[in-house]
Structure formats: structure tokens, C-alpha cells
mmJSON file of the N, C-alpha and C atoms, coordinates in Angstrom:
{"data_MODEL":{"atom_site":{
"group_PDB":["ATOM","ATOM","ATOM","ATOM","ATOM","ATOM","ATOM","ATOM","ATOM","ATOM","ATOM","ATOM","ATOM","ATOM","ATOM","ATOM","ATOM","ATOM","ATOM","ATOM","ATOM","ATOM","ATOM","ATOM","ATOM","ATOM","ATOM","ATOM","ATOM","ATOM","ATOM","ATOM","ATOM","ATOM","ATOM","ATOM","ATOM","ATOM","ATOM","ATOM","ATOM","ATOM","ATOM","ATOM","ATOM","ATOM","ATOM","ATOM","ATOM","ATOM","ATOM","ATOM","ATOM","ATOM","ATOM","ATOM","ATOM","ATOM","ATOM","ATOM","ATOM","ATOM","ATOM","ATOM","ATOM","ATOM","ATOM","ATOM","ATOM","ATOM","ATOM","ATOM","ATOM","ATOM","ATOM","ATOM","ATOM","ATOM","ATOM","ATOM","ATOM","ATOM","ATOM","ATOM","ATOM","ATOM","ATOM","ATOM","ATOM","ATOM","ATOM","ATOM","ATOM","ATOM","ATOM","ATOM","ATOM","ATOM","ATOM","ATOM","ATOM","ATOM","ATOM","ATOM","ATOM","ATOM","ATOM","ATOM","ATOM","ATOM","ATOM","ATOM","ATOM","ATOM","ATOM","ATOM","ATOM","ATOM","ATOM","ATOM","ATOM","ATOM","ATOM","ATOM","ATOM","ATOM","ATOM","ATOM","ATOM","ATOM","ATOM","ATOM","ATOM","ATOM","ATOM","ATOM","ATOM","ATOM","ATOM","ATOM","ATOM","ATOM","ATOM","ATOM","ATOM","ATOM","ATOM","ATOM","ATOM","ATOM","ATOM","ATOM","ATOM","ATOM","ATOM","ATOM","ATOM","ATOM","ATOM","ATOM","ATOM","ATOM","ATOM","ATOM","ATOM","ATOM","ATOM","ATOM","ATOM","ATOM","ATOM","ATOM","ATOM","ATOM","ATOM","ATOM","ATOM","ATOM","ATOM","ATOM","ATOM","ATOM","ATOM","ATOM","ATOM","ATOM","ATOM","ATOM","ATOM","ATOM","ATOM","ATOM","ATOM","ATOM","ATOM","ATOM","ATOM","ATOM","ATOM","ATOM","ATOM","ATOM","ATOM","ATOM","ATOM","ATOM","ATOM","ATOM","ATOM","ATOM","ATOM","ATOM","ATOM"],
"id":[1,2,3,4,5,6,7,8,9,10,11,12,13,14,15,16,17,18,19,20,21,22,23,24,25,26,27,28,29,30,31,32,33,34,35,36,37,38,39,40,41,42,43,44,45,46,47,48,49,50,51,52,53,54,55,56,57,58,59,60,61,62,63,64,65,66,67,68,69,70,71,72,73,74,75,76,77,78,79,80,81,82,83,84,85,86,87,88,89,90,91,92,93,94,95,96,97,98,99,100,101,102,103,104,105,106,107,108,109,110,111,112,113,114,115,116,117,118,119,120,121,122,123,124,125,126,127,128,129,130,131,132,133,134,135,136,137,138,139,140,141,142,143,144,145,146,147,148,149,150,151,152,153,154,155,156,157,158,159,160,161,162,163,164,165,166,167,168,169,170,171,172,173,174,175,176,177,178,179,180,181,182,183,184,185,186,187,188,189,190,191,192,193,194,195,196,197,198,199,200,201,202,203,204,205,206,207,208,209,210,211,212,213],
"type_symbol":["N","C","C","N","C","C","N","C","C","N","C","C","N","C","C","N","C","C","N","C","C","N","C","C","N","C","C","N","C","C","N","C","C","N","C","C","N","C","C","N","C","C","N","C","C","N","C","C","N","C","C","N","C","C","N","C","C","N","C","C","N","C","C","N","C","C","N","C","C","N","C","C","N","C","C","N","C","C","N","C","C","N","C","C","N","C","C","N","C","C","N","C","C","N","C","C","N","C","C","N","C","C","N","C","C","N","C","C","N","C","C","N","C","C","N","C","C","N","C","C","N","C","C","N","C","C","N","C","C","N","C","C","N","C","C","N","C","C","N","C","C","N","C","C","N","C","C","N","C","C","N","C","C","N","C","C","N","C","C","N","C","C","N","C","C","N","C","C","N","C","C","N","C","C","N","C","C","N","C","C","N","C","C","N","C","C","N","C","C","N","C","C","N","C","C","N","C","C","N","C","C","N","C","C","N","C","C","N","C","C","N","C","C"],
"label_atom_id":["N","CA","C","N","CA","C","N","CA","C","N","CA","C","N","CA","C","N","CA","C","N","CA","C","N","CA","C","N","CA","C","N","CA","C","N","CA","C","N","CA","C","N","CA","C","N","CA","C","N","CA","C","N","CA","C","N","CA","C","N","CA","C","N","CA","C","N","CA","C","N","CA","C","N","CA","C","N","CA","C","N","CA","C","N","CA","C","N","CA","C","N","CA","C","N","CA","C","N","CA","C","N","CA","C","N","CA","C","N","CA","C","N","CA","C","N","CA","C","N","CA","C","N","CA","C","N","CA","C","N","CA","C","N","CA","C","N","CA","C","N","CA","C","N","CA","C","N","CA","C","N","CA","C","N","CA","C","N","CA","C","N","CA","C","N","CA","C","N","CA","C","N","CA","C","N","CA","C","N","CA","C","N","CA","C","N","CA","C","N","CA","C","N","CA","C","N","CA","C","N","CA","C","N","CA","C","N","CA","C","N","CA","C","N","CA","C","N","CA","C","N","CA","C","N","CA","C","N","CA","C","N","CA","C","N","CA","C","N","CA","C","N","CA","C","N","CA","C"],
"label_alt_id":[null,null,null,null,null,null,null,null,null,null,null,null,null,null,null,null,null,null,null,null,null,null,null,null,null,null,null,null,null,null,null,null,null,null,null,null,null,null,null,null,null,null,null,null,null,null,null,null,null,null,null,null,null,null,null,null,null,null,null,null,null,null,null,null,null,null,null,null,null,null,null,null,null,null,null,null,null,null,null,null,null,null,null,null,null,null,null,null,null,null,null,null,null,null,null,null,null,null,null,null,null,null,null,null,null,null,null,null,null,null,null,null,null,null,null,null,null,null,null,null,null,null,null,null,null,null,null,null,null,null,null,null,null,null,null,null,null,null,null,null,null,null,null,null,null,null,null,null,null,null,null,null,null,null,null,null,null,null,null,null,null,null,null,null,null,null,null,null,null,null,null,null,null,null,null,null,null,null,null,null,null,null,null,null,null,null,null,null,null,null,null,null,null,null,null,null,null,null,null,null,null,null,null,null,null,null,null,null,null,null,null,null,null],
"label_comp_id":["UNK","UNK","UNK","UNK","UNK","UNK","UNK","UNK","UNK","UNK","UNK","UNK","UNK","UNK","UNK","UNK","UNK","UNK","UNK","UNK","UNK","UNK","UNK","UNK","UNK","UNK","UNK","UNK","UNK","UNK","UNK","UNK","UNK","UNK","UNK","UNK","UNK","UNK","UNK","UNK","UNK","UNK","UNK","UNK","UNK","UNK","UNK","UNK","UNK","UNK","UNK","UNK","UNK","UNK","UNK","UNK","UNK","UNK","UNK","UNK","UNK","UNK","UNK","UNK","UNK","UNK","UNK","UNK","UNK","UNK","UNK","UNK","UNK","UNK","UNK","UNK","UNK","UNK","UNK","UNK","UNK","UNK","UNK","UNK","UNK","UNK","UNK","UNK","UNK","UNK","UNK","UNK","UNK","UNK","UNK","UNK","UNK","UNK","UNK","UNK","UNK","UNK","UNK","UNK","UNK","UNK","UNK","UNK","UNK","UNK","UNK","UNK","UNK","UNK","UNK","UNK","UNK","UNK","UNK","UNK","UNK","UNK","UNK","UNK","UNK","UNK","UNK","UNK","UNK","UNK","UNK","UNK","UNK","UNK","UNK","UNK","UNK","UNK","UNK","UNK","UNK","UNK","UNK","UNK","UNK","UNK","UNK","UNK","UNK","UNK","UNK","UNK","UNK","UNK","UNK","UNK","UNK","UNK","UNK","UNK","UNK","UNK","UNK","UNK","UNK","UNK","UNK","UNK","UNK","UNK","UNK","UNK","UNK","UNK","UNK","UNK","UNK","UNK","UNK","UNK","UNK","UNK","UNK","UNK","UNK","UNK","UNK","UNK","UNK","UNK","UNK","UNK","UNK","UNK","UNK","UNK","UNK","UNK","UNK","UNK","UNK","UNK","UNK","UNK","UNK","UNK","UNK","UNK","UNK","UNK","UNK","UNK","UNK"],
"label_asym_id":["A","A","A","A","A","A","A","A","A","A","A","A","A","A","A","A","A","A","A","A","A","A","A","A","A","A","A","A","A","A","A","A","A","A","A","A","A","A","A","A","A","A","A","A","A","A","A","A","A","A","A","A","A","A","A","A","A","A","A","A","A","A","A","A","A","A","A","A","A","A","A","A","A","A","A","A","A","A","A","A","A","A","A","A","A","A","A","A","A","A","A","A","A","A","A","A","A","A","A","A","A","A","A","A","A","A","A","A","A","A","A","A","A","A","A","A","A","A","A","A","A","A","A","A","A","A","A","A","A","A","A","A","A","A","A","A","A","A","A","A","A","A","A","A","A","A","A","A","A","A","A","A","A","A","A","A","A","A","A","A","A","A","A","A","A","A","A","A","A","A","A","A","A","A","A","A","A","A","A","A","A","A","A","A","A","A","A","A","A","A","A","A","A","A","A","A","A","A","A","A","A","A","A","A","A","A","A","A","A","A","A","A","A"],
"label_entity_id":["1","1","1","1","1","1","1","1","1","1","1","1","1","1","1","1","1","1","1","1","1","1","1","1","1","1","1","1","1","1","1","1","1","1","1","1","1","1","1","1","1","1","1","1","1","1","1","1","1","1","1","1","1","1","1","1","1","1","1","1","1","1","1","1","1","1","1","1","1","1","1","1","1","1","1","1","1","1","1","1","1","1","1","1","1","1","1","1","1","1","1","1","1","1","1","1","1","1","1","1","1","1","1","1","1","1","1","1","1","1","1","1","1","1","1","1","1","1","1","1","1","1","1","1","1","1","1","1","1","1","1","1","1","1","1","1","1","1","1","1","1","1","1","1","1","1","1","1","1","1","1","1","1","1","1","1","1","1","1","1","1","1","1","1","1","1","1","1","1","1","1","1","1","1","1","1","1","1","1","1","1","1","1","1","1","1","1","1","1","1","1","1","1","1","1","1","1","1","1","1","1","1","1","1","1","1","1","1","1","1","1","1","1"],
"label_seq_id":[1,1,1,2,2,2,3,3,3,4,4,4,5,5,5,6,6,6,7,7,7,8,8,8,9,9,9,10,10,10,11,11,11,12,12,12,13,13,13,14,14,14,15,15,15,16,16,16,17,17,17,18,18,18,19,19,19,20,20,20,21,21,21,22,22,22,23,23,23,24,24,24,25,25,25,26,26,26,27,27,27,28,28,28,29,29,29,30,30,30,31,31,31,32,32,32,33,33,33,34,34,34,35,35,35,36,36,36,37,37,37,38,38,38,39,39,39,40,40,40,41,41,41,42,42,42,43,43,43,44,44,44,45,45,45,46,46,46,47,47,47,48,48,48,49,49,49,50,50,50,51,51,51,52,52,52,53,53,53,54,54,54,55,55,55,56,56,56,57,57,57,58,58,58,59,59,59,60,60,60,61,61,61,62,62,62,63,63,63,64,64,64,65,65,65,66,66,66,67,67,67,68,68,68,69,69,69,70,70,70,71,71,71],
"pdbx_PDB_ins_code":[null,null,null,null,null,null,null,null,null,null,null,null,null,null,null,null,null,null,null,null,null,null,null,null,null,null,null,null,null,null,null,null,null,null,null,null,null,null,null,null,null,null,null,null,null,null,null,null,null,null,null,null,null,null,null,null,null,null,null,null,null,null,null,null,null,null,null,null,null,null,null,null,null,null,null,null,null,null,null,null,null,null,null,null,null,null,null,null,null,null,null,null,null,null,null,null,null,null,null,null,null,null,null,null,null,null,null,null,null,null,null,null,null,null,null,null,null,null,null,null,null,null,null,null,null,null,null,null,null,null,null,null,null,null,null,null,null,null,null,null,null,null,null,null,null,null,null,null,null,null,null,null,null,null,null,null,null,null,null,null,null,null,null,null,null,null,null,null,null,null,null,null,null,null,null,null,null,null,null,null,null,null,null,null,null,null,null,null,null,null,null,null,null,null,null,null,null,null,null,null,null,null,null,null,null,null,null,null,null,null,null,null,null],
"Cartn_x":[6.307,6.922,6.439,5.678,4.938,5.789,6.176,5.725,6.731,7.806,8.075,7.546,6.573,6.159,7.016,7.665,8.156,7.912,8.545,7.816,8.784,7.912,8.865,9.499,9.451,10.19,11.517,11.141,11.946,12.424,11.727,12.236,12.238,11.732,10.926,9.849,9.487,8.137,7.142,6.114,4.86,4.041,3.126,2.897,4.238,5.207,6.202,5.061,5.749,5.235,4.459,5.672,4.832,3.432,3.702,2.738,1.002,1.462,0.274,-0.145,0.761,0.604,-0.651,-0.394,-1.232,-2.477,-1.912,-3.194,-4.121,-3.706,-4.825,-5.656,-4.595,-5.128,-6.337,-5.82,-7.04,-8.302,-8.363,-9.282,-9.544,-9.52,-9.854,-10.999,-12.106,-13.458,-13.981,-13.408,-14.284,-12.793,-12.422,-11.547,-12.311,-13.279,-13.753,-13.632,-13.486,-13.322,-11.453,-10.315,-9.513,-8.838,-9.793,-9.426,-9.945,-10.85,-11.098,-10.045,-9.684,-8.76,-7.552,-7.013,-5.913,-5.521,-6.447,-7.237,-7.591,-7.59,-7.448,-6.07,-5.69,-3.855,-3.26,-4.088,-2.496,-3.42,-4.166,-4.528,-3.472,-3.634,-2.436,-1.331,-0.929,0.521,1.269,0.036,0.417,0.346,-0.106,0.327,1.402,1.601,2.317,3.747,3.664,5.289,5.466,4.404,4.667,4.784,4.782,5.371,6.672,7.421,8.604,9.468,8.571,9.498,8.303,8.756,7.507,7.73,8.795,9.28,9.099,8.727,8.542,6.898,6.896,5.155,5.39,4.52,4.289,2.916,3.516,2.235,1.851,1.329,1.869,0.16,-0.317,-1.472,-1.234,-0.075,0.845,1.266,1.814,2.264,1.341,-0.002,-0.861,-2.33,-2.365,-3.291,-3.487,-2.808,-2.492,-2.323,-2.134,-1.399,-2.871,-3.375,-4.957,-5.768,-5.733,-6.774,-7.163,-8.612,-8.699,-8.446,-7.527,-7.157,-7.908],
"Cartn_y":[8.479,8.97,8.104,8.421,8.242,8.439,7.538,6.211,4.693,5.138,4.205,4.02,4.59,3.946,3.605,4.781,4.611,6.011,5.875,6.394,7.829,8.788,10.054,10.481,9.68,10.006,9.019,7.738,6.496,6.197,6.066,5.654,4.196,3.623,2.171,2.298,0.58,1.009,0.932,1.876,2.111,1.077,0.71,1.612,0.977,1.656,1.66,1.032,0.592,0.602,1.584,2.901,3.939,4.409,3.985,4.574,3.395,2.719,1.57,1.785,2.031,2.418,3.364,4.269,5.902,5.456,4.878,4.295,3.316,2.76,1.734,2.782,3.79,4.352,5.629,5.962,7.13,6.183,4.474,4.02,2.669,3.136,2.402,1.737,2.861,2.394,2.072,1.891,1.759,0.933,-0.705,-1.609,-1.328,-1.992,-2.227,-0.862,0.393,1.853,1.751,1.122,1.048,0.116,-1.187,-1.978,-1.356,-0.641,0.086,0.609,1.827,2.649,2.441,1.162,0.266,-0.053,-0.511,-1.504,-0.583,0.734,1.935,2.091,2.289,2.603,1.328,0.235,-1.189,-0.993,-0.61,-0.674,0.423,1.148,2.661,2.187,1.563,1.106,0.289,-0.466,-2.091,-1.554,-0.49,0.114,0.978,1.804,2.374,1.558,0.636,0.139,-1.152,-1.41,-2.061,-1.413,-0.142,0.87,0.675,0.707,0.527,-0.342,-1.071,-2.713,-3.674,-3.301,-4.684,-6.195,-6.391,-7.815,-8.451,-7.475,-8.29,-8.234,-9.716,-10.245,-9.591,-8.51,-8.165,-8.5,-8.896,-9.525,-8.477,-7.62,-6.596,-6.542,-8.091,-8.241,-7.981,-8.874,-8.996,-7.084,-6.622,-5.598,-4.367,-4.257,-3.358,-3.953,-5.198,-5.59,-6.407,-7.679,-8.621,-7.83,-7.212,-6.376,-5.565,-5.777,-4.482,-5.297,-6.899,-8.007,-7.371,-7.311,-7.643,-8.717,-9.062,-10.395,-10.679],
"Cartn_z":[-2.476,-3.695,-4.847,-5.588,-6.626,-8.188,-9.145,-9.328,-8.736,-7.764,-6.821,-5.984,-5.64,-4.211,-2.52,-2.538,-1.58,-0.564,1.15,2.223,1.284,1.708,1.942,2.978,4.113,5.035,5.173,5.028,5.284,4.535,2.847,1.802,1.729,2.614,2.233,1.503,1.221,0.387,1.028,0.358,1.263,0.731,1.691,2.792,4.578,4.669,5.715,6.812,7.932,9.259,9.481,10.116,10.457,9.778,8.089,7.475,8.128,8.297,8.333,9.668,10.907,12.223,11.702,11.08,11.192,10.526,9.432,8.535,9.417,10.451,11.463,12.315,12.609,13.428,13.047,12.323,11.3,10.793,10.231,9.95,11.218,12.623,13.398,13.814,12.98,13.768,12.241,10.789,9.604,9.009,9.251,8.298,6.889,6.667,5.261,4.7,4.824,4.391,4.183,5.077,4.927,3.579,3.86,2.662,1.306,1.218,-0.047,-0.339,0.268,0.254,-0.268,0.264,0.34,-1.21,-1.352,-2.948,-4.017,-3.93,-5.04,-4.858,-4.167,-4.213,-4.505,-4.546,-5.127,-6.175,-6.989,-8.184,-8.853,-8.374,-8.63,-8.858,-7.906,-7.858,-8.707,-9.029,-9.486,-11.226,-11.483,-12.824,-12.953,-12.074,-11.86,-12.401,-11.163,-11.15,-12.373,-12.837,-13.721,-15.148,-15.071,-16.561,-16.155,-15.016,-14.581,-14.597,-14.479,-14.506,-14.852,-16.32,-17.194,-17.461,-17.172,-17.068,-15.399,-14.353,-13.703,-13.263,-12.508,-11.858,-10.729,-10.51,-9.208,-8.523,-7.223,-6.33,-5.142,-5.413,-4.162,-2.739,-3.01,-1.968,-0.506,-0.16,1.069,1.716,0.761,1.089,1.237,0.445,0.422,1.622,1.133,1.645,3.169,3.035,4.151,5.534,5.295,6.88,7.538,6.657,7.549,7.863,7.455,7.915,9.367,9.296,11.293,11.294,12.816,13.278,14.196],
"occupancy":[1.0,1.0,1.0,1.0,1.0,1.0,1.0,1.0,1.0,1.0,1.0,1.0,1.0,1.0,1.0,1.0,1.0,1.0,1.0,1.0,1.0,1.0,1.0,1.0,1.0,1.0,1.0,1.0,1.0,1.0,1.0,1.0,1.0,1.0,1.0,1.0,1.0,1.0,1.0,1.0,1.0,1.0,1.0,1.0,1.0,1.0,1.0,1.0,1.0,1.0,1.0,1.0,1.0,1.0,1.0,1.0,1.0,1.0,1.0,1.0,1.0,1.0,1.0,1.0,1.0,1.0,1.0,1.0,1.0,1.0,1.0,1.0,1.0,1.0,1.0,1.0,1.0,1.0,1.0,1.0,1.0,1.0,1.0,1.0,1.0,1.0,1.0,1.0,1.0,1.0,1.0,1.0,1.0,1.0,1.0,1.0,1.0,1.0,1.0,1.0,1.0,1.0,1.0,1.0,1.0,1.0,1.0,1.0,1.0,1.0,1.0,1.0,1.0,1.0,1.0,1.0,1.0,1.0,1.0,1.0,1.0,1.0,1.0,1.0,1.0,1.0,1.0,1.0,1.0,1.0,1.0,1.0,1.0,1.0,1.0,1.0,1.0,1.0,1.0,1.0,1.0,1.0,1.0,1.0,1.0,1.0,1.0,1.0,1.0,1.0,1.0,1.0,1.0,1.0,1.0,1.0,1.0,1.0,1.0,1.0,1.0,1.0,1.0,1.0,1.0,1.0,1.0,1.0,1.0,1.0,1.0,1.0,1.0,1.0,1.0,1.0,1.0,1.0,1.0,1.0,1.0,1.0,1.0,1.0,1.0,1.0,1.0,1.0,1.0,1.0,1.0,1.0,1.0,1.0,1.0,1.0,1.0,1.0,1.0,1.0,1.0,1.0,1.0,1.0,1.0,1.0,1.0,1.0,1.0,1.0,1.0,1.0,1.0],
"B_iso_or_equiv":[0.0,0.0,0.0,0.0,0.0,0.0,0.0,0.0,0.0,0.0,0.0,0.0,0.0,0.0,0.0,0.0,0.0,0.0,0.0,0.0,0.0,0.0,0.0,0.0,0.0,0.0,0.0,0.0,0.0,0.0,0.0,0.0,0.0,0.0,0.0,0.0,0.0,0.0,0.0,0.0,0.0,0.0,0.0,0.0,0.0,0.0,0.0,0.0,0.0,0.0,0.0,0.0,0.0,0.0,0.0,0.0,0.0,0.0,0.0,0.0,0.0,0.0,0.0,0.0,0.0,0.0,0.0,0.0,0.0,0.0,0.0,0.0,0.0,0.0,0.0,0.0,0.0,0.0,0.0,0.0,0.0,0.0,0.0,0.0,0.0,0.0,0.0,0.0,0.0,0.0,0.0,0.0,0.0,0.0,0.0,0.0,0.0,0.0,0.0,0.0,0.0,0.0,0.0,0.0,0.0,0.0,0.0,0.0,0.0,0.0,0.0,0.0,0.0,0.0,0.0,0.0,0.0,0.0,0.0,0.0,0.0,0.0,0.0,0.0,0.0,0.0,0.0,0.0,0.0,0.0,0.0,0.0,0.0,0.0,0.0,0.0,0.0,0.0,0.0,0.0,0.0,0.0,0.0,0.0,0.0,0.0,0.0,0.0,0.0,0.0,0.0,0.0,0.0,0.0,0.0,0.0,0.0,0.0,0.0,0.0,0.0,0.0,0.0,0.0,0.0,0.0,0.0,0.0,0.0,0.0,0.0,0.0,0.0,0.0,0.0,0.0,0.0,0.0,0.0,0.0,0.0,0.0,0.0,0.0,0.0,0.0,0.0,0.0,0.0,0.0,0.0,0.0,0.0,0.0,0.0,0.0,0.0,0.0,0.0,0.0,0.0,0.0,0.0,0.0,0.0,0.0,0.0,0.0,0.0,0.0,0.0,0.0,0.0],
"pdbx_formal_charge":[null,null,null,null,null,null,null,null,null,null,null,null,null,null,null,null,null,null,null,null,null,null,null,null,null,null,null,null,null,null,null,null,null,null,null,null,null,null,null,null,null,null,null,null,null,null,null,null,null,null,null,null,null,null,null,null,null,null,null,null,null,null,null,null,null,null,null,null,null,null,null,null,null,null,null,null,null,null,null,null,null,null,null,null,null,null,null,null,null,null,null,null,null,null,null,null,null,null,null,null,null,null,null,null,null,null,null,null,null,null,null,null,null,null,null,null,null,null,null,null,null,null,null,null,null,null,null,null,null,null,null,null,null,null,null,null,null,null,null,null,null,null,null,null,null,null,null,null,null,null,null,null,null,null,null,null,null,null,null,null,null,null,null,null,null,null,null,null,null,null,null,null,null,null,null,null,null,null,null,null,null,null,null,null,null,null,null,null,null,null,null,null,null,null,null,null,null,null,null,null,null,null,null,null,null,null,null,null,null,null,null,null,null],
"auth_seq_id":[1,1,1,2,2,2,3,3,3,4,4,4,5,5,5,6,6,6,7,7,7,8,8,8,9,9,9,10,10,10,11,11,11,12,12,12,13,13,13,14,14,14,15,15,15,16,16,16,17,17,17,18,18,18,19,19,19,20,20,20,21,21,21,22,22,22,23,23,23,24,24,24,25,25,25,26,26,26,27,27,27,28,28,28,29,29,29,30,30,30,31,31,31,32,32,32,33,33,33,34,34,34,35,35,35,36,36,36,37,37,37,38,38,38,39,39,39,40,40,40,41,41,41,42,42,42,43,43,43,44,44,44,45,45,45,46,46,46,47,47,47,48,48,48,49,49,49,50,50,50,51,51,51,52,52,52,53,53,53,54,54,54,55,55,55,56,56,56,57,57,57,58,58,58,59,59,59,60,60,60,61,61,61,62,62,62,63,63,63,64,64,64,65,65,65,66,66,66,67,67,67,68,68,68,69,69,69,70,70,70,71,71,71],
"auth_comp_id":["UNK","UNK","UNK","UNK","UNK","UNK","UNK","UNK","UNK","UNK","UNK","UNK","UNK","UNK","UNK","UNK","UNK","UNK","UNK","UNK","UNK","UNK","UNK","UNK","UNK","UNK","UNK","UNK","UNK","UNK","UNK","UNK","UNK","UNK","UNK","UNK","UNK","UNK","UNK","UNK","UNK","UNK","UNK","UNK","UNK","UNK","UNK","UNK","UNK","UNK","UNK","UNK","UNK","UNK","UNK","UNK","UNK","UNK","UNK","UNK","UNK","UNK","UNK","UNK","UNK","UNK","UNK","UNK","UNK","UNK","UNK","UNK","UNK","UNK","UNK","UNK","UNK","UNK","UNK","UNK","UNK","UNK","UNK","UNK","UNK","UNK","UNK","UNK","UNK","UNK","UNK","UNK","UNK","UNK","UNK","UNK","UNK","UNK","UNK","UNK","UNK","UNK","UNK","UNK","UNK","UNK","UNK","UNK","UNK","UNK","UNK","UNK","UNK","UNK","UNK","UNK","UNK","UNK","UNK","UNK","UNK","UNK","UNK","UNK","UNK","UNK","UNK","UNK","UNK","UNK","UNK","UNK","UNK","UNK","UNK","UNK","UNK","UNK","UNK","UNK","UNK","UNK","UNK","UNK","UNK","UNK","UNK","UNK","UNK","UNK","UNK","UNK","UNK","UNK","UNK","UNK","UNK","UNK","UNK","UNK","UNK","UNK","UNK","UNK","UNK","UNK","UNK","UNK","UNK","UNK","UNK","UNK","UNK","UNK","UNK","UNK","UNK","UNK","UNK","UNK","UNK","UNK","UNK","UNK","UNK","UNK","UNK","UNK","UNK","UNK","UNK","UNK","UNK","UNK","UNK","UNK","UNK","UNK","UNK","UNK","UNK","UNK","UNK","UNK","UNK","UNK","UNK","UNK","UNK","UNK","UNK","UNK","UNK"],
"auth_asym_id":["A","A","A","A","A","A","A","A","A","A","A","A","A","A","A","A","A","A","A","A","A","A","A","A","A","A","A","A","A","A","A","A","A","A","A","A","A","A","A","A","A","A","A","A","A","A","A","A","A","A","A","A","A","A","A","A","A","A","A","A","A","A","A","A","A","A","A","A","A","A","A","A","A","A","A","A","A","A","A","A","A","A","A","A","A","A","A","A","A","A","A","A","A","A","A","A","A","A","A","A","A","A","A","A","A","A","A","A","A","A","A","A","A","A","A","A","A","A","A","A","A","A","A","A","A","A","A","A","A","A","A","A","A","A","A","A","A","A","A","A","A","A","A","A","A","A","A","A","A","A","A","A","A","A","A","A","A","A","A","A","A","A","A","A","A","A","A","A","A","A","A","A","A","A","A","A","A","A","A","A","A","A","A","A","A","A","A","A","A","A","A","A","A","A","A","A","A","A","A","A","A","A","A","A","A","A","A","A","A","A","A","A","A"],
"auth_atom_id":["N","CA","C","N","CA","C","N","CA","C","N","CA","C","N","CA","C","N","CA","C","N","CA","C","N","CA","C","N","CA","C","N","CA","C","N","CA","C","N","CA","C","N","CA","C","N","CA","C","N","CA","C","N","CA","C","N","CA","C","N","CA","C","N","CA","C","N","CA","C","N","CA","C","N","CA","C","N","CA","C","N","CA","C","N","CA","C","N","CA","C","N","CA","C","N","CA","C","N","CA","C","N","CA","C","N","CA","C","N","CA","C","N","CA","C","N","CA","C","N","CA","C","N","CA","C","N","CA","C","N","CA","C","N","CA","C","N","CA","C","N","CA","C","N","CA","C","N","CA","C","N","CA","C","N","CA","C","N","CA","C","N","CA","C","N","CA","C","N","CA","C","N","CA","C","N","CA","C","N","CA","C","N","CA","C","N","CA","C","N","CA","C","N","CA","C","N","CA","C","N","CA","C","N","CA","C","N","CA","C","N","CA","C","N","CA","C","N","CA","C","N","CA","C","N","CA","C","N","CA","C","N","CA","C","N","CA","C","N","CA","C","N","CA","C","N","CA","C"],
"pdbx_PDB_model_num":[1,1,1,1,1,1,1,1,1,1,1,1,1,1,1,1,1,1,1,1,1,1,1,1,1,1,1,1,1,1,1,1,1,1,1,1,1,1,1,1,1,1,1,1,1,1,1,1,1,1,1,1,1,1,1,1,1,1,1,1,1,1,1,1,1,1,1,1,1,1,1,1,1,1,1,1,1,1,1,1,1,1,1,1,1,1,1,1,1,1,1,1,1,1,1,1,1,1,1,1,1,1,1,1,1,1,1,1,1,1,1,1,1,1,1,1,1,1,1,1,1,1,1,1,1,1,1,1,1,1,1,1,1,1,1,1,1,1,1,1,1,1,1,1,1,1,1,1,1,1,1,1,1,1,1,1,1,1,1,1,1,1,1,1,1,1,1,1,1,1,1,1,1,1,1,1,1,1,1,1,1,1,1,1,1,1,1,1,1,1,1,1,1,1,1,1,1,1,1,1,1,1,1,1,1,1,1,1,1,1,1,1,1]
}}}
């Protein structure tokens, strides 16, 4: 749900578990295609939610990004 950013199913913020489950699994055999991907949508976002809430610093690396590292 766009410009909160949250699941449409769960209503956490995305990208949810489930959403990242699906998202590993649809970009299983191409990470660096995922982290692109990833990294156009926290660019999205990170404007998005900051028309929303302009007083605050949002860091949203951890939440968009950190989680798709290959380990």
C-alpha cells in the first residue's frame, strides 16, 4: 500500500516476511537483479514517506536492503 508502504495482506511494512520469502524465491538464481530491484523501491519509498513525515530521518537500508545480503 503505497504511499505507506505497507503489506496488503498483513499490513506490516513491506517488504513483510512473506513478502521477502517470495521475493528470495522469484530472484533465487539473479541476487544482484534483486538488490536492484530492492534499491528502486527504497528510492520510491524513502520519498514517498518522507512527504509524509518530513521531520523524521529515515534509514530504511536494514529494512529494504540488509535482509537480501547473500550470506
Amino acid at each position: 500500500m503505497r504511499p505507506l508502504w505497507r503489506c496488503r495482506n498483513c499490513g506490516a511494512e513491506w517488504p513483510c516476511q512473506p513478502a521477502r520469502l517470495a521475493l528470495l524465491a522469484e530472484y533465487r538464481h539473479d541476487r544482484t537483479a534483486l538488490l536492484l530491484f530492492l534499491g528502486a523501491l527504497m528510492t520510491e519509498a524513502s520519498g514517498q514517506l518522507h512527504q509524509l513525515h518530513p521531520d523524521r530521518r529515515l534509514d530504511l537500508t536494514e529494512r529494504f536492503m540488509s535482509w537480501a545480503r547473500a550470506r
